[in-house]
N, C-alpha and C positions, 0 to 999 in steps of 0.2 A: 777075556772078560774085562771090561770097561767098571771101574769104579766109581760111585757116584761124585766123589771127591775132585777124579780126575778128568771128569768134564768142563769140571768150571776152572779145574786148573789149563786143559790146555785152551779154555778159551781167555783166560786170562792173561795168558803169556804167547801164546799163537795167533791167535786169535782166528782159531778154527776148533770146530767141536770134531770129537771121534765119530769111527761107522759107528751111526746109531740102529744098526744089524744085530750089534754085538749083543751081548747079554748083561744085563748093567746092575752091580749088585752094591746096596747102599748099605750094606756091611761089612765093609772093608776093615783092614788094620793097617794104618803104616805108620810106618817111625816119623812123628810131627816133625824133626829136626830136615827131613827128606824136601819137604812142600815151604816148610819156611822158613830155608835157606837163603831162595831166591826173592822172599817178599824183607828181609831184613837187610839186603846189601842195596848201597845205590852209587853209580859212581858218576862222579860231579866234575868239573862243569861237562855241559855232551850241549851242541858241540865244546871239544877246548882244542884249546891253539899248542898245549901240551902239556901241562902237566895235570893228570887226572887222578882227584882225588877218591878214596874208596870209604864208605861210611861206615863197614866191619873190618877191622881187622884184625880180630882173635876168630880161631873157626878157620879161614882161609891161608891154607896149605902151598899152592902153587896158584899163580897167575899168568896166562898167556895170551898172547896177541896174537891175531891172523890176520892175514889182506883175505879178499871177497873171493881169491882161487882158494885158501887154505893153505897156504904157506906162512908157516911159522915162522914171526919177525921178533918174536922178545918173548923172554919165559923168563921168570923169578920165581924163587921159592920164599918161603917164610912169611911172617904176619906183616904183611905192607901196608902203608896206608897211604901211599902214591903210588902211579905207575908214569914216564918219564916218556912220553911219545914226541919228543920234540924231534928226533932224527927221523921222523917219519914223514912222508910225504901228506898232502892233503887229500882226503878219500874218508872213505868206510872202512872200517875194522871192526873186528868180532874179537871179546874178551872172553876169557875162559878161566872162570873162577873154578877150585877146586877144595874143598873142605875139607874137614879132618876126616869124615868119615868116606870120602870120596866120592861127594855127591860134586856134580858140576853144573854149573849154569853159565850159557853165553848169553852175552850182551851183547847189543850192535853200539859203535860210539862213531861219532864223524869227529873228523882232525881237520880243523880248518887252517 
């Protein structure tokens, strides 16, 4: 079942809508802390040359970096409000924030 909540969210953040097959029910319940997680972090500068700064952070638990296969190149824990990409080569990466409650949201960043 599709909620009407999270049509506009995965077009918001995907930018693809659900099988609109599904059954779509605009009476949902979810925990607001779930959906507006990912609309209150921002991480700055994108591209940066390295060091990127994060615009929460109270609420985020663990931070982690991946290259474009998924391999893991950097994990911190704790409330940061940098993350330190200069030993990284120049490419794409995928961030992977993790909150108190263990919700997740990845970001793409470029590292020039």
């Amino acid at each position: 079942m599709v909620c009407g909540d999270d049509v506009d969210y995965f077009y918001d953040n995907y930018n693809v809508l659900p099988d609109f097959d599904a059954d779509v029910n605009t009476n949902c319940i979810f925990k607001s802390e779930s959906f507006n997680f990912g609309k209150e972090i921002n991480l700055f500068p994108n591209p940066t040359t390295g060091i990127l700064n994060i615009s929460k952070e109270r609420g985020i638990q663990k931070v982690e970096v991946f290259s474009l296969t998924g391999e893991q190149l950097i994990q911190q824990k704790g409330n940061l409000k940098t993350i330190d990409l200069g030993a990284l080569q120049h490419g794409i990466y995928f961030v992977e924030l993790t909150g108190e409650n263990g919700t997740k949201l990845i970001k793409k960043i470029i590292k020039n």
